[in-house]
C-alpha positions in Angstrom: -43.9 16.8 91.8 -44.1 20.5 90.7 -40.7 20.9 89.4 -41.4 17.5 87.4 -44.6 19.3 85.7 -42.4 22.6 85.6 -39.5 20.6 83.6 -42.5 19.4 81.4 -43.5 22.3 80.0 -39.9 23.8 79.9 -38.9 20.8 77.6 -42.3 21.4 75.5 -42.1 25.1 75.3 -38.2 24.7 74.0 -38.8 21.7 72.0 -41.7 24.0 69.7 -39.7 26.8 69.6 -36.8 25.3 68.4 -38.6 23.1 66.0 -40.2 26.5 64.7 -37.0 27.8 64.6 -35.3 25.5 62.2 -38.9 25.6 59.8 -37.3 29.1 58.5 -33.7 27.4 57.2 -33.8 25.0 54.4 -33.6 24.8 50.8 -36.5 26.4 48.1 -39.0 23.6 48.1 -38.6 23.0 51.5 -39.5 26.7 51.8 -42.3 26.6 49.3 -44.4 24.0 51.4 -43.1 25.2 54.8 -46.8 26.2 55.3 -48.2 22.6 55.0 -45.1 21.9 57.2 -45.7 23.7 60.0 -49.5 22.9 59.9 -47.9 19.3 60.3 -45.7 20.0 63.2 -48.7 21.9 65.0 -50.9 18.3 64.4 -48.1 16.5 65.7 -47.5 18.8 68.8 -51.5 18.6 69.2 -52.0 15.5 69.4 -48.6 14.5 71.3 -50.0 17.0 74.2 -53.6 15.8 74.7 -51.9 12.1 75.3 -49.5 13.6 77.3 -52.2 15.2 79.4 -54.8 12.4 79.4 -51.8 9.4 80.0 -50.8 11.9 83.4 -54.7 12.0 84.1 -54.6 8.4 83.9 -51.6 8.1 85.8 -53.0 10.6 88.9 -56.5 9.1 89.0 -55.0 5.7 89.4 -51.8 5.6 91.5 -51.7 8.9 93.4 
């Protein structure tokens, strides 16, 4: 179960570093608003983690 919750966060930690990554290429406008972007991306990443953490809170309360 570790290595599960290990391959989590590996996939998480290269999925926001990647994404963060490809925020600095792009055209002008793209560049001009890549502030509201990335405020965007971190919502996103925000939210997507709390449900990730309260559906396996869910999950070990309930069937483990």
């Amino acid at each position: 179960m570790g290595i599960l919750y290990a391959a989590i966060i590996v996939i998480l930690i290269i999925s926001i570093v990647l994404t963060l990554k490809e925020t600095g290429k792009g055209d002008e406008n793209y560049r001009s608003s890549a502030k509201r972007n990335n405020r965007n991306l971190t919502l996103i990443y925000v939210v997507i983690i709390a449900l990730a953490v309260v559906a396996l809170a869910v999950y070990i309360i309930f069937y483990v």
